[in-house]
C-alpha positions as CSV (number, residue, x, y, z in Angstrom):
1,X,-125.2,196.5,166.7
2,X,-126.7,197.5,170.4
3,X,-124.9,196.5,173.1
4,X,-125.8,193.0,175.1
5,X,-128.9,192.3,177.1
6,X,-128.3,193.0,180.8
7,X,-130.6,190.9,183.0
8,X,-133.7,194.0,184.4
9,X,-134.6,195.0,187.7
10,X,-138.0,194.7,189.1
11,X,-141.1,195.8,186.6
12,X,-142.6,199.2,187.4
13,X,-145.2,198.9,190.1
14,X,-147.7,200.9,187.4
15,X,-147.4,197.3,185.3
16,X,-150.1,195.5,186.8
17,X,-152.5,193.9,184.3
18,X,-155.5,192.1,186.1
19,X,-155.1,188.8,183.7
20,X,-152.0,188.3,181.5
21,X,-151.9,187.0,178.1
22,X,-150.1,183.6,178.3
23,X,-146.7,185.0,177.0
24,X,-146.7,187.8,179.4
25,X,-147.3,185.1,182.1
26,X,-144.1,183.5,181.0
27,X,-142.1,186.9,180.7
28,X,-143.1,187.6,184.5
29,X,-141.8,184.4,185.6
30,X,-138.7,185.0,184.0
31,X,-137.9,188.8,185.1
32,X,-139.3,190.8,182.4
33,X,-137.8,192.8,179.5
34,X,-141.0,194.1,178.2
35,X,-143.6,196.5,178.9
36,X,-147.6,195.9,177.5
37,X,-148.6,199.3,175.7
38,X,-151.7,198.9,173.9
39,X,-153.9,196.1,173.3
40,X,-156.4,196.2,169.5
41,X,-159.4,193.8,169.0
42,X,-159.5,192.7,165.5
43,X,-162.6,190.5,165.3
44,X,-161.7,187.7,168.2
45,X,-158.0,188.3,167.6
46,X,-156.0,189.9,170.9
47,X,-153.5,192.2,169.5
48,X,-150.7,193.3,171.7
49,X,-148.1,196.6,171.3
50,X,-144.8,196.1,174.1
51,X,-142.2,197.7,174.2
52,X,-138.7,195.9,174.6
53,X,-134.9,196.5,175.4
54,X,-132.5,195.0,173.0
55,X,-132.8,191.3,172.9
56,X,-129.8,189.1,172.6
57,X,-130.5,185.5,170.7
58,X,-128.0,182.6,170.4
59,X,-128.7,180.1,168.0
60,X,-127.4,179.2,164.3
61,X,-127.3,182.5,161.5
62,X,-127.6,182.3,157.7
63,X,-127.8,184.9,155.0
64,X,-127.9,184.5,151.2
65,X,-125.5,185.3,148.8
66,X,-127.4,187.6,146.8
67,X,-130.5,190.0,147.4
68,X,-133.0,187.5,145.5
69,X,-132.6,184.7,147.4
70,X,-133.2,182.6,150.4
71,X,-130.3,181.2,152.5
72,X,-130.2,177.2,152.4
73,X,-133.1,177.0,155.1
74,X,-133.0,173.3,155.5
75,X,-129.3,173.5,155.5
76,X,-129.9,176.2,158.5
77,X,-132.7,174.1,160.5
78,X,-130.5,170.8,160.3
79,X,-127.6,172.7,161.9
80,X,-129.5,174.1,164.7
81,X,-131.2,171.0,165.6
82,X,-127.9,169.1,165.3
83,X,-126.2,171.8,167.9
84,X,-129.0,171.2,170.6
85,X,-126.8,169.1,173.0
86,X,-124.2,172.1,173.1
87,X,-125.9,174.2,176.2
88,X,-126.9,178.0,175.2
89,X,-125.8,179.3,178.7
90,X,-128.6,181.6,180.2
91,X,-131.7,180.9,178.4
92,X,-134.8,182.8,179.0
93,X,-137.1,181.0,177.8
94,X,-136.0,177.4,177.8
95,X,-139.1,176.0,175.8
96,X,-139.9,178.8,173.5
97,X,-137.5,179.0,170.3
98,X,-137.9,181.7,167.2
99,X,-137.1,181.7,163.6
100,X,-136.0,185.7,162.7
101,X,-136.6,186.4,159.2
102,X,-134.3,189.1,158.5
103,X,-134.4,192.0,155.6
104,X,-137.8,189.3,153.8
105,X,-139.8,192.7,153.8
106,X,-137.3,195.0,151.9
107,X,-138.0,193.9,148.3
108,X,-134.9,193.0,147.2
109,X,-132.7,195.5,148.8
110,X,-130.2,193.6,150.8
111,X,-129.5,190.4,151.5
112,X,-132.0,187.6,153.0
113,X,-131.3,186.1,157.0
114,X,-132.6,183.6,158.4
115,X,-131.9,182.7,162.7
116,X,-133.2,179.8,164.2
117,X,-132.4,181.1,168.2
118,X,-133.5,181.1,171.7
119,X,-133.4,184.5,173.8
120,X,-130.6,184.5,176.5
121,X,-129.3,186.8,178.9
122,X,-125.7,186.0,178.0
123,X,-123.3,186.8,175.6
124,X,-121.2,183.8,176.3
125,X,-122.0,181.3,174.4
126,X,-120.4,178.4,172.7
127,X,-118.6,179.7,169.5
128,X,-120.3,177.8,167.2
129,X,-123.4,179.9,167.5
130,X,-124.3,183.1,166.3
131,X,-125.3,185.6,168.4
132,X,-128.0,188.5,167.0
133,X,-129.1,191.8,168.8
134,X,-133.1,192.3,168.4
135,X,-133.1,196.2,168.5
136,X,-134.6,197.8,170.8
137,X,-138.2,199.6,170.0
138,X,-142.2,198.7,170.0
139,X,-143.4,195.1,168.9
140,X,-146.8,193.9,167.5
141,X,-147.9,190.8,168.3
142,X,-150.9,188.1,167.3
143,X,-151.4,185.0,168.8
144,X,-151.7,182.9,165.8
145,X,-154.5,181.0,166.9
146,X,-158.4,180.5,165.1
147,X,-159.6,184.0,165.7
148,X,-156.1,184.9,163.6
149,X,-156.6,182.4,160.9
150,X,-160.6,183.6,160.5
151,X,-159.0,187.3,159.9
152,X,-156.7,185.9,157.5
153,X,-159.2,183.7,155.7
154,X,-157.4,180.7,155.7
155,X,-155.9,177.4,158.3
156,X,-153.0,176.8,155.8
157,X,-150.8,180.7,156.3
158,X,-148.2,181.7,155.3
159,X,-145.2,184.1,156.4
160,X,-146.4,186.7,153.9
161,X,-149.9,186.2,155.7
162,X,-149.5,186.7,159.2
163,X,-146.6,189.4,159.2
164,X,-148.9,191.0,156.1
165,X,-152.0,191.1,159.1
166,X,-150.1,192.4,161.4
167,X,-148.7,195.3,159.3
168,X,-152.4,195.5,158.1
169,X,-153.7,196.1,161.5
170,X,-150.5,197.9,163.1
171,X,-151.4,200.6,160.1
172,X,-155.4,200.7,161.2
173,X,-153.7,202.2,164.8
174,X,-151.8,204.8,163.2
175,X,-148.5,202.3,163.0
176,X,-146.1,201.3,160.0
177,X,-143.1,198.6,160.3
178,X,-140.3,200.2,162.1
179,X,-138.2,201.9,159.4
180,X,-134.2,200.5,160.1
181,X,-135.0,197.6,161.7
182,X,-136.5,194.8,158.9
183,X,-137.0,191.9,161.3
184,X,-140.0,189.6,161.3
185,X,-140.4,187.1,164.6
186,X,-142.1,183.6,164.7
187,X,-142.0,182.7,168.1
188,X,-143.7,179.4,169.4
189,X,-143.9,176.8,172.5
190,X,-141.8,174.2,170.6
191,X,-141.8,171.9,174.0
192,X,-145.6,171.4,173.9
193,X,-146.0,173.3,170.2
194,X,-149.5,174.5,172.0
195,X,-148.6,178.2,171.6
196,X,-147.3,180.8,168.5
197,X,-147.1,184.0,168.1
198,X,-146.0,186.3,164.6
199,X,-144.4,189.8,165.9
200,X,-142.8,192.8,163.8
201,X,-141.2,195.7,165.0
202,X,-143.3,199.4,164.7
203,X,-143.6,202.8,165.5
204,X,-145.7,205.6,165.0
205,X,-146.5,206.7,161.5
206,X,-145.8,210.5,160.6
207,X,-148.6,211.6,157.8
208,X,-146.9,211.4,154.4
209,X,-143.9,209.8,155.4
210,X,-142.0,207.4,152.6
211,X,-140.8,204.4,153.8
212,X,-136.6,204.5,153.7
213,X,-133.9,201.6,153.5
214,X,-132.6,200.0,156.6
215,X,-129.4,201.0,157.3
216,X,-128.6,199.2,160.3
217,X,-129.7,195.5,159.4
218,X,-128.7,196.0,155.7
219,X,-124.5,196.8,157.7
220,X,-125.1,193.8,159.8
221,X,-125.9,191.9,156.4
222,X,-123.0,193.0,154.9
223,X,-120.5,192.9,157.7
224,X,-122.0,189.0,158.5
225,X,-120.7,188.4,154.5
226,X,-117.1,190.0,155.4
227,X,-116.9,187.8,158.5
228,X,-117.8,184.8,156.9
229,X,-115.4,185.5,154.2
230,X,-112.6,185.6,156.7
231,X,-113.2,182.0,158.0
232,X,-112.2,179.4,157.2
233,X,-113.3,177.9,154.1
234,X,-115.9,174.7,154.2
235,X,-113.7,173.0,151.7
236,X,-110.5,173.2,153.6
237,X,-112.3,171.3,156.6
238,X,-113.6,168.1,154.2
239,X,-111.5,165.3,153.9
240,X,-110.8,163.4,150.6
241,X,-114.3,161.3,148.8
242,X,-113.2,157.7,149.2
243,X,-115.2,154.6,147.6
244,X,-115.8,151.9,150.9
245,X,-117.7,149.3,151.3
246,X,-119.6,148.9,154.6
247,X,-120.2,144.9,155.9
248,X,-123.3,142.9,156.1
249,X,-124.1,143.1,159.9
250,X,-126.6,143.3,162.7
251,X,-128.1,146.4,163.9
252,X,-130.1,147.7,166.8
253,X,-132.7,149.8,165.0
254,X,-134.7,152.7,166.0
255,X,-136.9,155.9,164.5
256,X,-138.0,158.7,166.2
257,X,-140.7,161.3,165.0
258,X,-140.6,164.8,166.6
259,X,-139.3,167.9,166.1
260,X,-135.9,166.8,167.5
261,X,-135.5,163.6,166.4
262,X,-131.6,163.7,166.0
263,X,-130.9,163.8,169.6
264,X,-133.7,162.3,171.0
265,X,-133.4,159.1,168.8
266,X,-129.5,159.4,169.5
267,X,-130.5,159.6,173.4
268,X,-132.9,156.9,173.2
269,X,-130.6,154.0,171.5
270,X,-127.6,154.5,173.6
271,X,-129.5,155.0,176.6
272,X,-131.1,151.5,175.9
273,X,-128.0,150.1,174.7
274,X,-126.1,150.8,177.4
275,X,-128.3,150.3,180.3
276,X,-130.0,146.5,179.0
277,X,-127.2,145.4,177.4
278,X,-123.7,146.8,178.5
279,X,-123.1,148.1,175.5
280,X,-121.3,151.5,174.9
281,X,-121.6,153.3,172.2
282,X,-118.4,156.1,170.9
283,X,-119.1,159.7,172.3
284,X,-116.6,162.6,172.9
285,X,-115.9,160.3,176.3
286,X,-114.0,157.9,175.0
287,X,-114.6,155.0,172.1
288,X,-117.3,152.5,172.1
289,X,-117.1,149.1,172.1
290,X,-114.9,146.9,169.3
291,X,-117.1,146.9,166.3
292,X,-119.8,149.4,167.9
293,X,-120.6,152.1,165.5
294,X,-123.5,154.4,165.1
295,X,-125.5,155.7,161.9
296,X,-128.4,157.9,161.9
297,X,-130.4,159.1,158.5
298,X,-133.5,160.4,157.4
299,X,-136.5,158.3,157.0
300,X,-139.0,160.3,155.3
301,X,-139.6,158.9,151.8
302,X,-143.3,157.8,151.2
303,X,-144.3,158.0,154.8
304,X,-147.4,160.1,156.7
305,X,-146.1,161.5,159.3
306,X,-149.1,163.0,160.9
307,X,-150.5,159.2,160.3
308,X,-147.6,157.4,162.4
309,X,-147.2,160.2,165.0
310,X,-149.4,160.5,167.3
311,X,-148.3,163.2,169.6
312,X,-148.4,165.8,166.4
313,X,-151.3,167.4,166.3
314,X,-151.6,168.5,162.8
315,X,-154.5,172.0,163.6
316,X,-151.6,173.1,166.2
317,X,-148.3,172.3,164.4
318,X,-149.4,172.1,160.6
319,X,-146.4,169.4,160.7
320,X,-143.9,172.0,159.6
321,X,-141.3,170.6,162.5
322,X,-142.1,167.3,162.2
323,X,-139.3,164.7,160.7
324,X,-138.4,161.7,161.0
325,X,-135.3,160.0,162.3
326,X,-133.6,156.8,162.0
327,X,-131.2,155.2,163.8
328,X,-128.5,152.0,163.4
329,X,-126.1,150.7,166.1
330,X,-123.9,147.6,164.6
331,X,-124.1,145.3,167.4
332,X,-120.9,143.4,168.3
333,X,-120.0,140.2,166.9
334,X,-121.7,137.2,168.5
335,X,-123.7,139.8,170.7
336,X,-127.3,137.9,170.9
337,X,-129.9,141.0,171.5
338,X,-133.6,140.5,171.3
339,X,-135.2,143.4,170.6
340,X,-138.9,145.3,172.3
341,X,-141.1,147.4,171.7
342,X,-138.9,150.2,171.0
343,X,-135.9,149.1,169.1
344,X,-135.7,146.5,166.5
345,X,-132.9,144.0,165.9
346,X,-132.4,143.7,162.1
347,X,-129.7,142.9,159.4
348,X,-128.4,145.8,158.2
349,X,-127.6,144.3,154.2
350,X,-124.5,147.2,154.1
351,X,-123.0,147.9,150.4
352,X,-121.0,150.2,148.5
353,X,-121.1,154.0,149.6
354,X,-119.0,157.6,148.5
355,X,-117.5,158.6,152.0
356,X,-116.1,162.2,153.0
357,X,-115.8,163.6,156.5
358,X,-116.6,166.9,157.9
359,X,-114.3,168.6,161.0
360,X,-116.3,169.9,163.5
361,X,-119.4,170.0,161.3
362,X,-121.8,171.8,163.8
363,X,-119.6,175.4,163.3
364,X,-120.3,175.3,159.3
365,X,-122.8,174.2,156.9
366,X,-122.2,170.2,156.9
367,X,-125.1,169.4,154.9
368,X,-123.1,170.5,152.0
369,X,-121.0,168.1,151.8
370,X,-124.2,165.8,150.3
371,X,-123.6,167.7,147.6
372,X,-119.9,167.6,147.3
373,X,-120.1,163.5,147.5
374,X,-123.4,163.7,144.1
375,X,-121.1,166.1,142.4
376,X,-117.6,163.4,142.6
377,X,-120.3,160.7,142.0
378,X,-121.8,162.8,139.0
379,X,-117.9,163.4,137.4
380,X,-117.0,159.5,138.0
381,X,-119.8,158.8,136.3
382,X,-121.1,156.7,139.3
383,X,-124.5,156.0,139.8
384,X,-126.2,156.6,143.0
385,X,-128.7,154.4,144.9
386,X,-131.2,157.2,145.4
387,X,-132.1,158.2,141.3
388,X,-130.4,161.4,142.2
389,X,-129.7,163.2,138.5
390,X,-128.4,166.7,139.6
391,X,-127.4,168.0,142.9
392,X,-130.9,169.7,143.2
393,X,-132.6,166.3,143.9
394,X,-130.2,166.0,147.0
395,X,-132.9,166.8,149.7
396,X,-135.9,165.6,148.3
397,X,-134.6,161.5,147.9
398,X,-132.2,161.6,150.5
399,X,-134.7,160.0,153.4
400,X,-135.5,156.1,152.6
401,X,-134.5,153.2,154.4
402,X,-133.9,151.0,151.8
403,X,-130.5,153.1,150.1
404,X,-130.0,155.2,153.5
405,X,-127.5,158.5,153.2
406,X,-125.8,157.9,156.7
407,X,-124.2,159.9,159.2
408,X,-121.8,159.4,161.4
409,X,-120.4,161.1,164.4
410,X,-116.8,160.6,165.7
411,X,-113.9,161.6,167.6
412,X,-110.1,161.9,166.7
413,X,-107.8,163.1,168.8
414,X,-110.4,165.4,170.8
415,X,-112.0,166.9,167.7
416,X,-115.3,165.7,166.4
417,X,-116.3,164.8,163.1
418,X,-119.0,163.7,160.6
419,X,-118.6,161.3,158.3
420,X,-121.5,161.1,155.4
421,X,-122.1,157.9,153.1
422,X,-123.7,158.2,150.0
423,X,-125.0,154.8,148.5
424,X,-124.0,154.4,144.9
425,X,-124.1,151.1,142.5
């Protein structure tokens, strides 16, 4: 793998475009790392060849176990999203974030990656994220905007559509995907999700060349299975399944719908908490308040979310980073809390639930451990609250309020964990 991106010196004084495209406006702020080579005009579409350095990413890493399928994607996003209050030190791009598709365009030949990252300048990171090298070489991108969408005939793309018109229209220059480096780039404005752009790696086409394997991202593939083969195992960091019964009680209630709605929900309810009422809620600072504990789940079963959120604009986003949230904070006994506008006093009815907790789930694959509680549920013979019948209906019925699967975050002795509840009969 290349060696770490080193922050540039000044761009050549040659590199003066009269009017930037929006994303070079942003690299210029930042000190940039590319140079604009050539621009192509594909009906109204700006195409636009650069040529970058090595680019370091930090953010979370996932490859499949075989080389036919996907890695647990949702599994993936979930993890990323839930590692956003742990700073990634030297970001260049603070509101732009990429998911890397990694070895999708080799046919079967090595095994599928997935990275959900952030550039950064910094190899020091936090060690539960990964860290990926972008190599260095010439990139194509589009602007995934109308113009883009009229040469691909369609609103509703997909991956294999807008990394299949850039290959289409890199090949119309005299360009072919860059042979040894099987990497395809969605990179959008998640802050404002205004802005998106699909980039691949190329380089010049010889005439009559055969495409060959990539050798470099096929080792990184292989070495990334070795290494994870070497930690330590997700089983050994679960505790035992344990039947409990959680107690009829009142809650402060309240649902976010964004992008982020894990931490921002979590933000949001202790903030309010905290500041109207006194109340504190745990965190790795200490313990919260005697009987003061905090459940979040998803809340998306049977619900529009383009219809209830306002600030998604479904032509921009398409929804695809949209979810929904849900938070309860049990209130303490004899606490009387009117609710507003925001957050909702309710009785939360509690019930029977399958518990197991996860050490320091942000370094491994919590989600997981959902299964592991249907699968002791399925061999007891005990019937969950959700209809669940094998453990691939997990993630489509776990997100209604009325049988919740809740999470909840802890601290013992200065390590965090997660406890999950599944609701069973």
């Amino acid at each position: 793998m290349s060696e770490p991106l080193k922050k540039p010196g000044k761009q050549p004084e040659s590199y003066t475009p009269k009017e930037l495209p929006e994303i070079l406006k942003l690299a210029e702020e930042r000190k940039p790392t590319e140079r604009l080579v050539e621009t192509f005009i594909a009906g109204k579409a700006l195409f636009e060849l650069h040529d970058r350095p090595d680019v370091l990413w930090v953010g979370t890493l996932a490859w499949a176990d075989n080389n036919q399928d996907e890695p647990d994607i949702d599994a993936l996003l979930k993890k990323y999203q839930a590692l956003c209050e742990v700073p990634k030190l030297e970001r260049m791009n603070p509101d732009w974030s990429a998911g890397i598709s990694i070895n999708y365009c080799l046919g079967g030949k090595a095994p599928k990656g997935m990275l959900f990252a952030q550039e950064t300048w910094s190899a020091q990171q936090d060690s539960r994220y990964d860290l990926f090298t972008q190599p260095a070489g010439l990139h194509l991108r589009v602007r995934l905007d109308k113009h883009a969408e009229k040469l691909m005939g369609k609103k509703k793309y997909s991956d294999a559509d807008m990394y299949g018109l850039l290959e289409k229209t890199a090949a119309q220059h005299g360009y072919r995907r860059t042979q040894g480096n099987p990497i395809e780039i969605f990179y959008h404005d998640h802050e404002h999700h205004t802005v998106k752009y699909a980039i691949i790696p190329v380089e010049k086409a010889p005439e009559g060349c055969q495409p060959k394997d990539a050798p470099e991202i096929m080792k990184i593939a292989q070495d990334a299975q070795k290494s994870s083969r070497k930690k330590e195992r997700f089983a050994d960091r679960l505790g035992a399944v344990t039947l409990v019964e959680l107690p009829k009680c009142m809650v402060a209630s309240y649902e976010r719908i964004s992008s982020n709605p894990e931490q921002e929900s979590d933000e949001f309810i202790v903030a309010w908490l905290l500041e109207k009422h006194g109340i504190r809620t745990a965190s790795a600072a200490g313990p919260g308040d005697d009987g003061v504990v905090r459940y979040g789940f998803d809340c998306h079963k049977g619900r529009d979310i383009c219809g209830e959120n306002t600030a998604c604009v479904k032509e921009q986003t398409g929804c695809q980073h949209c979810r929904i949230y849900h938070q309860y904070v049990t209130l303490p006994a004899g606490a009387t809390i009117a609710g507003d506008g925001d957050i909702a006093v309710k009785e939360f009815p509690g019930g029977r639930f399958a518990r197991v907790a996860v050490r320091d789930p942000f370094s491994c694959d919590f989600p997981s451990a959902w299964y592991v509680l249907l699968e002791w549920s399925f061999k007891r013979k005990i019937q969950n609250r959700l209809g669940c019948k094998s453990k691939k209906d997990c993630y489509s019925l776990f997100s209604n309020e009325e049988s919740p699967c809740l999470e909840e975050i802890y601290w013992e002795n200065g390590v965090q964990y997660m406890a999950m509840y599944l609701p069973v009969a």
